[in-house]
C-alpha positions in Angstrom: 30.2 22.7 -4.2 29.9 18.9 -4.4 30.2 17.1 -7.8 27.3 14.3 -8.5 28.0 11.5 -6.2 26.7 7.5 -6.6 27.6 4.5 -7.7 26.1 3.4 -12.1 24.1 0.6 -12.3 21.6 0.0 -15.5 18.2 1.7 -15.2 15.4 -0.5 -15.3 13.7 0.0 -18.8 9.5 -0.2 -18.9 7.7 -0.5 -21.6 5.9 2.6 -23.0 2.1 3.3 -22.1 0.0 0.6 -23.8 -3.9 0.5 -24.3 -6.3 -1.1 -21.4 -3.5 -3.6 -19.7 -5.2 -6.4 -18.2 -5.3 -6.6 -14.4 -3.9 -10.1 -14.2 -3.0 -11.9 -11.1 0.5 -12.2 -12.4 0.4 -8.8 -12.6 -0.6 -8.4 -9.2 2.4 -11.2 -7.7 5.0 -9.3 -10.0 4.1 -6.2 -7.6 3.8 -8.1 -4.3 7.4 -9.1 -5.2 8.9 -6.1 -5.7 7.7 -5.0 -2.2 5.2 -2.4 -3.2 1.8 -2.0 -1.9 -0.7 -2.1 -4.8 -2.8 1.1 -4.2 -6.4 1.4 -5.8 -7.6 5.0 -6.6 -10.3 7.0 -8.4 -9.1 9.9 -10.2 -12.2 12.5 -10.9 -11.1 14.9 -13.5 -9.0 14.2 -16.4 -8.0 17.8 -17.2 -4.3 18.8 -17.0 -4.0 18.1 -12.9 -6.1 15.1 -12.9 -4.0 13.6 -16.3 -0.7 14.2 -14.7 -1.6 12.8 -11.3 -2.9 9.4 -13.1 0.5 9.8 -15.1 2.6 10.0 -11.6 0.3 7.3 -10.0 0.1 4.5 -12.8 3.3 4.7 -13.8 4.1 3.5 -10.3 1.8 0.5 -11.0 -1.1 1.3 -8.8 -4.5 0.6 -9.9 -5.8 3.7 -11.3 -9.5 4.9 -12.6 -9.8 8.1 -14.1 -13.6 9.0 -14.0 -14.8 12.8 -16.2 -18.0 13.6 -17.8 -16.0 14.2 -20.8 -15.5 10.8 -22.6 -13.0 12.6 -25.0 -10.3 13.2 -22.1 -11.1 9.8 -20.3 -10.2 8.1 -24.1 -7.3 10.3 -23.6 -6.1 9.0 -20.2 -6.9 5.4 -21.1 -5.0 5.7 -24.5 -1.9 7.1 -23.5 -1.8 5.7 -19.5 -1.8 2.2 -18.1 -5.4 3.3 -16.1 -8.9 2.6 -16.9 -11.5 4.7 -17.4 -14.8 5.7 -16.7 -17.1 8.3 -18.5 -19.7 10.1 -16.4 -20.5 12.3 -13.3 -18.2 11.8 -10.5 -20.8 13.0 -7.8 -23.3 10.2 -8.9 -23.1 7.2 -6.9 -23.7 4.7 -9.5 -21.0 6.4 -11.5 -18.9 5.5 -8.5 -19.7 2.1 -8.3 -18.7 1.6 -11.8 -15.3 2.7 -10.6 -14.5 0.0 -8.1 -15.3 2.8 -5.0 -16.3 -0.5 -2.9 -12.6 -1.3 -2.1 -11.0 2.2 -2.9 -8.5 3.3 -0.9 -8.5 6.9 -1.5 -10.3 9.7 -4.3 -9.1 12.6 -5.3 -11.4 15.1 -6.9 -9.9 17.1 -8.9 -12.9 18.5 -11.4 -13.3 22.3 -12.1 -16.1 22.9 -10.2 -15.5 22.9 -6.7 -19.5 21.5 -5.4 -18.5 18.7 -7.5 -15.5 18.0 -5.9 -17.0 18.6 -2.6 -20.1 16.3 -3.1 -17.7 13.2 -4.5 -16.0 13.5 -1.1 -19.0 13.1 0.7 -20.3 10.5 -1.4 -17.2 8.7 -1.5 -18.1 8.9 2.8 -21.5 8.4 3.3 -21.7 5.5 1.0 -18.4 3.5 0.1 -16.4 4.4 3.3 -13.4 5.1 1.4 -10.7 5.9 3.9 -9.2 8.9 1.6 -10.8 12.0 0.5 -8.4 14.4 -1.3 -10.2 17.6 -3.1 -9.7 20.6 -5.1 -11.1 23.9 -4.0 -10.7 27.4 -5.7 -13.2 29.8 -4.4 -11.9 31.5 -1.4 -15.3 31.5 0.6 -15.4 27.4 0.9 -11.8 27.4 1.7 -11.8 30.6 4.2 -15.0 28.2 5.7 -13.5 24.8 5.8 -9.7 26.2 7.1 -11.8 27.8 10.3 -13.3 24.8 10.7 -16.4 25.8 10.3 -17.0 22.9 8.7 -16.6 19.6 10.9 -15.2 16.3 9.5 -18.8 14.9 10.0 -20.4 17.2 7.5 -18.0 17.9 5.1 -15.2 14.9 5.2 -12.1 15.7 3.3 -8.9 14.7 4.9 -6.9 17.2 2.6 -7.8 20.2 0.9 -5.6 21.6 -2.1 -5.3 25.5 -3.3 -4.1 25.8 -6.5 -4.5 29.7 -5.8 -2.7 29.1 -2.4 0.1 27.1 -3.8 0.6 29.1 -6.5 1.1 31.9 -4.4 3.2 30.7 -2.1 5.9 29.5 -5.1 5.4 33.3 -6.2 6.7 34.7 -3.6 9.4 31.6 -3.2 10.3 33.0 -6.4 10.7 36.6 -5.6 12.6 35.8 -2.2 15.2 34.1 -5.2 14.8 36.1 -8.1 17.8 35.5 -10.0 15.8 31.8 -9.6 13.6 30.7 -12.5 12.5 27.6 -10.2 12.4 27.5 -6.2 11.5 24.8 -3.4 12.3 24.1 0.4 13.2 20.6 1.7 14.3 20.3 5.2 12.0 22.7 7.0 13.8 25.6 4.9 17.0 23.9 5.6 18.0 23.3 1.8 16.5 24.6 -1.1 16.1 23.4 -4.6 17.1 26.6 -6.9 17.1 26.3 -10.8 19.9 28.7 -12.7 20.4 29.5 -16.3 24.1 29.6 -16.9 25.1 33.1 -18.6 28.3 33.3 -20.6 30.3 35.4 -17.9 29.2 32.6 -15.8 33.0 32.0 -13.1 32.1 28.0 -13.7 31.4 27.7 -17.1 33.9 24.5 -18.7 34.8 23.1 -15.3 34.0 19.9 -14.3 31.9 19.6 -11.5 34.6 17.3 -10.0 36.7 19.8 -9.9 34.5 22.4 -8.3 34.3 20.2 -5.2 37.9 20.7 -4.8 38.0 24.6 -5.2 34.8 25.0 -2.9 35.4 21.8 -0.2 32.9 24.0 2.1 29.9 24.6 -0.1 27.1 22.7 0.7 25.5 22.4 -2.6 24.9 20.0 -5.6 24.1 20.3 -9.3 21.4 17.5 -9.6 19.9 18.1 -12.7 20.9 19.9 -16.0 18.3 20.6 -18.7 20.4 21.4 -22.1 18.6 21.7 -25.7 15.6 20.7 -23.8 16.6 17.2 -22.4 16.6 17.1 -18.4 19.5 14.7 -17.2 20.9 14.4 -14.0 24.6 14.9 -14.3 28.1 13.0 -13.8 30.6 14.1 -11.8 32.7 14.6 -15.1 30.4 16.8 -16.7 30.6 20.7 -17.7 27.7 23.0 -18.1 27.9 25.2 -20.8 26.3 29.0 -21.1 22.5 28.2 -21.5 22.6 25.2 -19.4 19.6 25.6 -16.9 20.8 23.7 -13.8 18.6 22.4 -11.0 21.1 23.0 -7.5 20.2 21.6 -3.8 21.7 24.2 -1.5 22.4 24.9 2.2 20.3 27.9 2.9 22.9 29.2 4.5 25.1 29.1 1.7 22.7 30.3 -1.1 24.4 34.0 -1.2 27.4 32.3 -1.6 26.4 29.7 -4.2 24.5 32.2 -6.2 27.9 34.5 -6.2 29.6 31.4 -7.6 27.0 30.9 -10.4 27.7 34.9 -11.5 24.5 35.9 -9.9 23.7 38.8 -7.0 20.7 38.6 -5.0 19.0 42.1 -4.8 16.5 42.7 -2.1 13.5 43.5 -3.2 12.1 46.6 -1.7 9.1 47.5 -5.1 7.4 44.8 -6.3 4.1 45.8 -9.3 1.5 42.5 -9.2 -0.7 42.1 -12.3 -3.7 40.6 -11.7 -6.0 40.9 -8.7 -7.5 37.5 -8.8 -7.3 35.3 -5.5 -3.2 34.9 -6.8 -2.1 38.4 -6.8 -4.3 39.1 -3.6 -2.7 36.2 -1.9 0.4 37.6 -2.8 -0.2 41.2 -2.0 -1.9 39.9 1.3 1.5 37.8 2.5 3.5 40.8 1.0 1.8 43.4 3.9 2.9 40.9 6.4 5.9 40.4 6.4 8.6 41.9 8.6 10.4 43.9 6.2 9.1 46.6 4.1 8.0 45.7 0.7 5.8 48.4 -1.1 3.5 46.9 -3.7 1.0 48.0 -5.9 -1.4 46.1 -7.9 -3.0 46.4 -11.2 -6.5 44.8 -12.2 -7.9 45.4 -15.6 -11.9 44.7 -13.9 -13.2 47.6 -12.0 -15.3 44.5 -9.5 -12.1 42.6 -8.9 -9.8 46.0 -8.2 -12.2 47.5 -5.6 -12.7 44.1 -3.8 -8.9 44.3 -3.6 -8.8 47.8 -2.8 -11.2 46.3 0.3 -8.9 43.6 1.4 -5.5 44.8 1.3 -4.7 48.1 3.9 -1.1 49.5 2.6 -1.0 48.3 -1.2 -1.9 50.8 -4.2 -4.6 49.2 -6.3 -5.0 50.5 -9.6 -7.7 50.1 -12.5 -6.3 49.0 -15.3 -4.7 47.3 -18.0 -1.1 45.5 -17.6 -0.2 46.2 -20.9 -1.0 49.5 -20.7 2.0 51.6 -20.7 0.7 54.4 -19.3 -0.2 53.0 -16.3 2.6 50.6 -15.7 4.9 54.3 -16.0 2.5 55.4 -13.5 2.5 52.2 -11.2 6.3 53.3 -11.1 7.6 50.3 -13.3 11.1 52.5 -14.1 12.3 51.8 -10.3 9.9 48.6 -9.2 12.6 45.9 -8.7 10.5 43.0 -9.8 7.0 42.4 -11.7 4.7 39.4 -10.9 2.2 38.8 -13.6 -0.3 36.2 -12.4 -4.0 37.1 -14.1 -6.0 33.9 -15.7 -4.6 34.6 -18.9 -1.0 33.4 -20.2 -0.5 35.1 -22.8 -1.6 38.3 -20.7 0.8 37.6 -18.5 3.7 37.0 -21.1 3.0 40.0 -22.9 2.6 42.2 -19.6 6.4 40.3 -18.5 7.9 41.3 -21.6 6.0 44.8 -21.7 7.4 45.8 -18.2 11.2 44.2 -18.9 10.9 46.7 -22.1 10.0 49.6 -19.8 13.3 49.2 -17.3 12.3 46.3 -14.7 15.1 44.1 -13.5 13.2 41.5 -13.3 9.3 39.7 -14.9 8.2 36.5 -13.6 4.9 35.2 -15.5 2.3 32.5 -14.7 1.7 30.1 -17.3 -0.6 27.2 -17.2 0.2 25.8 -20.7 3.6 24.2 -20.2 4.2 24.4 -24.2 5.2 27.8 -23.3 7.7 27.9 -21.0 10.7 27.2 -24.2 9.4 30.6 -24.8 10.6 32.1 -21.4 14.0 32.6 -22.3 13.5 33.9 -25.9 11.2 36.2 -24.5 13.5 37.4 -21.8 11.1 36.4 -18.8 12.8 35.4 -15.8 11.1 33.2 -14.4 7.3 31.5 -14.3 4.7 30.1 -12.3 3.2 26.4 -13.6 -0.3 26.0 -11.5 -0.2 22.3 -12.6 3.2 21.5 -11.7 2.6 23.2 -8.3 -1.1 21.6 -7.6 0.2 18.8 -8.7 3.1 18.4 -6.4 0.9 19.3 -3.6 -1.2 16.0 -4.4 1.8 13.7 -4.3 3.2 15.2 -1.2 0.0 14.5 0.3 -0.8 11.2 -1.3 2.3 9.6 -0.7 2.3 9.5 2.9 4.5 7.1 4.5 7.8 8.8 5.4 8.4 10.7 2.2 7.9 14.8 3.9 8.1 16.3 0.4 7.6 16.3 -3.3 7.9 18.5 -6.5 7.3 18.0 -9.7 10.0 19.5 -12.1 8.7 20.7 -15.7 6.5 19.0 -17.7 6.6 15.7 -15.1 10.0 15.3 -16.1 11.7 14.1 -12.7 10.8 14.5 -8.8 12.2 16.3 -5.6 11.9 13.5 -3.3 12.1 14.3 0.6 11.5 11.2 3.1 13.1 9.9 6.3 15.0 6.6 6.3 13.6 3.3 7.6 15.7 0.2 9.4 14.3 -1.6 6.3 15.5 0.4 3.5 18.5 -0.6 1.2 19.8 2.9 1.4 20.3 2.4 5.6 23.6 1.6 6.9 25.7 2.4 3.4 27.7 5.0 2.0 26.4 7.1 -0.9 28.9 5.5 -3.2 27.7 2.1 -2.5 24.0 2.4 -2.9 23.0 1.4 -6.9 21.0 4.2 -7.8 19.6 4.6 -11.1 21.6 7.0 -13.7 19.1 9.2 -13.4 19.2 9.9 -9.6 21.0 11.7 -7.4 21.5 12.5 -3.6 20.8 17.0 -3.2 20.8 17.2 0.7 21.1 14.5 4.1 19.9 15.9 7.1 21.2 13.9 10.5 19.7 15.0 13.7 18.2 18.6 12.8 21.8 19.1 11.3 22.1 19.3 7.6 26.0 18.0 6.1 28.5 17.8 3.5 27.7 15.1 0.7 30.4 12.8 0.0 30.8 9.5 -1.3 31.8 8.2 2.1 28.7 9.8 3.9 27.3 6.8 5.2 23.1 6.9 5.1 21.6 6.2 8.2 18.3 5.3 10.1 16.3 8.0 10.8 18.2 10.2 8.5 15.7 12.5 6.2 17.1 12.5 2.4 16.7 14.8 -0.4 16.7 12.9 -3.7 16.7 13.9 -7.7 15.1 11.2 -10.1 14.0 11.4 -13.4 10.3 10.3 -13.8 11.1 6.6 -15.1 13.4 6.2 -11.7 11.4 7.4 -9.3 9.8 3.9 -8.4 13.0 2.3 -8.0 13.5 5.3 -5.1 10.5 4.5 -3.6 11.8 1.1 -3.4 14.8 2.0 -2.4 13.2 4.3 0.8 10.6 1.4 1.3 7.9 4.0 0.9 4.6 2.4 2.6 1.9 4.2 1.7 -0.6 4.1 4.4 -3.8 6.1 4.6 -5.0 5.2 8.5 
């Protein structure tokens, strides 16, 4: 295991959000100083997704414009984010206009209905040329059309499509392929993986110093780079301890995961029964990428509406589909819960799913991981003894920003609530970071180095590992640091 390496320096402190900032041409030079590209977007949608992705975006001091029928949640955005805002249809072309779409550089519609989302894009086309189109799509018959290309560019122009059912999906079964994981991502083409670990009391590396855990494992490939305790998310020194109910945030080698997991006092069990419910587009996505795979995985699926379990029952060839309720116990007994090894819950309801989690831990499953939308729930997780959840937002939203910031940067996730960012990018001649040692690049307190990959090969960080050209990163920083890392990378975002 490696101990937190860099070198202190003093974060920069910002000012808090404040109320319609002015748009002055000081403003402006302040930015062209600091070497980043002032980007103008419209935002349509100011629900959860679009609130959090005007959050991420302003906060890097782009010009943002939030645009929603719903002049309550454009106050919202305007009051508590350094964006302006615009109440009113997002399809409508005047509305549009009003928004600055004349010298846009991209719009992402993010609205809950899916023909609005599709119509902005082809507004935003047709008549203000804007060169980026970025839209949300649920229903599975637009998307099934648009990934066969049925539709061309020509008639339906959206450079990139996001799934929240498809992403949430996919992190559901990241999170069974790591269940003793209550959060999962892959950086490095599956190279490394970000894992997130509570610490139990009979945890081997309680009271150690991380420092010291570099010397008794000078092999691992792996580093603590954040540690959430009493609900504060810090990234850690190399001096620090983590204590029983510490929930740590580790890069690791994915060749050393088994190895790192037995280190943290966890086993990795294969999973061989797995009980999905909810038969929506998530728990058919799932049950659909669960037939495929190589190895057998049984799984059976329970949908409380009769419609929704027999168009399931269509689509899936060797899962058991059942009629029913989740918290039923009857039919979780009958659905085998007693030797399942792990229980998905992922219908449209939270607190469905919570109670169902809890429900099937109480009736002998090793292991319930819920979906849940409202992040004010996730403290109760571990009360509740769920093992791990699903946030939609948090996983549509990272999607956005991987896409959004293109540039070099290959990756991004968001960690809980918008809290702090999994950065992935490669290295340009022209950033600071290129050409020095870990220890000598000033990073922020709050970020950290998790994985360095150098010619398809990923290795060992030290504080002597000098950064090169070329080189793709993997980088922890809390929210309020992750535009000095773009700074530091010399992200260029650059949409043609």
């Amino acid at each position: 295991m490696v101990a937190p390496v860099r070198e202190r320096t003093a974060p920069e402190q910002r000012g808090g959000p404040r109320i319609d900032p002015p748009r002055t041409s000081c403003h402006a030079k302040r930015i062209e100083a600091e070497g980043q590209r002032r980007m103008k977007v419209i935002i349509c949608g100011a629900g959860q997704v679009g609130w959090q992705i005007a959050r991420h975006l302003s906060g890097e001091r782009n010009d943002v414009t939030v645009v929603d029928n719903n002049p309550d949640l454009v106050r919202r955005a305007t009051d508590t984010l350094d964006v302006q805002g615009i109440a009113g249809f997002a399809s409508y072309p005047d509305v549009l206009e009003r928004s600055g779409a004349r010298d846009a550089d991209m719009i992402i519609a993010a609205t809950y209905s899916d023909e609005v989302n599709m119509v902005t894009c082809q507004v935003a086309h047709s008549i203000f040329s804007i060169p980026r189109k970025v839209a949300r799509l649920r229903s599975q018959s637009y998307l099934t059309a648009i990934y066969s290309d049925l539709y061309r560019r020509d008639h339906m122009p959206i450079d990139v499509v996001i799934s929240p059912e498809k992403e949430v999906a996919e992190a559901a079964l990241q999170r069974l392929a790591t269940s003793v994981a209550f959060d999962t991502e892959q950086f490095l083409g599956g190279s490394a993986k970000l894992v997130g670990l509570v610490i139990d009391d009979d945890c081997p590396i309680v009271n150690t110093p991380l420092r010291q855990l570099s010397d008794l494992f000078s092999t691992l490939r792996a580093v603590v780079v954040g540690v959430r305790r009493e609900g504060t998310l810090f990234s850690p020194e190399p001096g620090d301890q983590l204590f029983p109910g510490d929930a740590c945030y580790v890069i690791i080698h994915a060749d050393d995961i088994r190895r790192t997991m037995e280190i943290f006092g966890k086993s990795l069990r294969k999973k061989e029964r797995v009980i999905v419910v909810g038969g929506g587009n998530v728990g058919l996505a799932v049950a659909q990428a669960l037939e495929t795979r190589a190895e057998r995985i049984r799984a059976k699926v329970i949908e409380r509406d009769r419609r929704r379990a027999e168009l399931a029952a269509d689509a899936l060839e060797r899962t058991i589909v059942l009629h029913g309720d989740g918290l039923d116990t009857g039919l979780l007994r009958e659905a085998g819960i007693e030797r399942a090894d792990a229980v998905l819950c992922v219908t449209d309801d939270d607190k469905t799913n919570m109670l169902a989690a809890v429900r099937a831990k109480a009736e002998g499953s090793p292991m319930a991981i819920a979906l849940v939308n409202d992040p004010t729930l996730i403290p109760l997780m571990e009360p509740l003894g769920v093992d791990a959840w699903i946030n939609p937002r948090a996983t549509t939203v990272s999607s956005i920003l991987r896409h959004i910031r293109h540039g070099r940067v290959r990756s991004v996730y968001s960690i809980g609530d918008a809290e702090a960012e999994v950065i992935e990018a490669e290295v340009l001649s022209t950033s600071p970071l290129s050409g020095k040692s870990i220890r000598d690049i000033d990073f922020p307190e709050g970020v950290l180095v998790g994985a360095v990959m150098k010619q398809d090969r990923v290795v060992k960080i030290t504080g002597g590992l000098r950064i090169e050209e070329g080189d793709r990163v993997v980088i922890f920083a809390l929210a309020k640091d992750v535009p000095e890392v773009e700074r530091l990378l010399q992200v260029s975002i650059d949409f043609f």
